[in-house]
Structure formats: structure tokens, C-alpha cells
Phi, psi and omega in degrees: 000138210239191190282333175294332177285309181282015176269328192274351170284313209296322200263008189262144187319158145320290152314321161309302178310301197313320188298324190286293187263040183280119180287141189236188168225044175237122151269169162246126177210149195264120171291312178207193182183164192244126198281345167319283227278005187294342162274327155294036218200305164310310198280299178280331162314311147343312173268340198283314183259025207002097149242170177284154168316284197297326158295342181267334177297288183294351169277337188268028203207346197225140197199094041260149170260140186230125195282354185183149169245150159083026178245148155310151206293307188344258164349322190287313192299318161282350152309316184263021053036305180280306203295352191287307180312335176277350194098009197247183204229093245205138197212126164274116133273163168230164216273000000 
């Protein structure tokens, strides 16, 4: 962290830092999907949540699934966001 960066730390909210390093009991789970879109689907579930292809395979094809455990709601939310953008039909719980 180089000093400019920790001058832009000094100013960022309380609430925001809380947001950054909160350990959370919230998952993602994929509910449905539009099947036109499943190798692109594949492909970006992969990247979002780094798994392997052939586990990414198997969450779109076994259904409901839960795509990540243990996160913060933050984290949760942008997760289901991306995945909302691929076309899949994505519900956060909490654990």
C-alpha cells in the first residue's frame, strides 16, 4: 500500500471498511437458468467464482445450487448481479 493509498483509507467511511472486511453467513444460490445461455454461463461462472469448468458445468445442470458460502451480504450482492447479467435466476441466503 503505497502512501497515497493509505491517505484515500484515511477518508473512506466506517461503514464502508465494515463492508470491506466483514466475514458474513450469507450464500448464493442459482435457482434457474435460460439454457440458449449455458456455455456462456459456464465460462463466466468460472471466472467469477474461480472454479473449474466441469464444477461450473455441474452447478448449471443440478438446480438449486449454491454458488459460494460464507460471504459477506456485500460480496453476496455483487455476485448476484454478475450472475443476474448472464441470465440466471440467483437468490442470497443467509446461513
Amino acid at each position: 500500500m503505497g502512501l497515497l493509498d493509505s491517505v484515500k483509507w484515511m477518508f473512506v467511511k466506517k461503514e464502508e471498511k465494515k463492508k470491506l472486511f466483514e466475514v458474513g453467513n450469507y450464500s448464493v444460490e442459482i435457482t434457474k437458468m435460460n439454457t440458449l445461455e449455458m456455455i456462456k454461463a459456464i465460462k463466466w461462472l468460472k471466472d467469477i467464482v474461480w472454479i473449474w469448468l466441469s464444477e461450473a458445468k455441474n452447478m448449471l445442470t443440478n438446480f438449486p445450487s449454491s454458488v459460494i458460502s460464507w460471504i459477506s451480504k456485500f460480496d453476496a450482492e455483487r455476485i448476484k448481479e454478475k450472475l443476474e447479467e448472464l441470465g440466471l435466476e440467483v437468490k442470497i441466503k443467509k446461513s
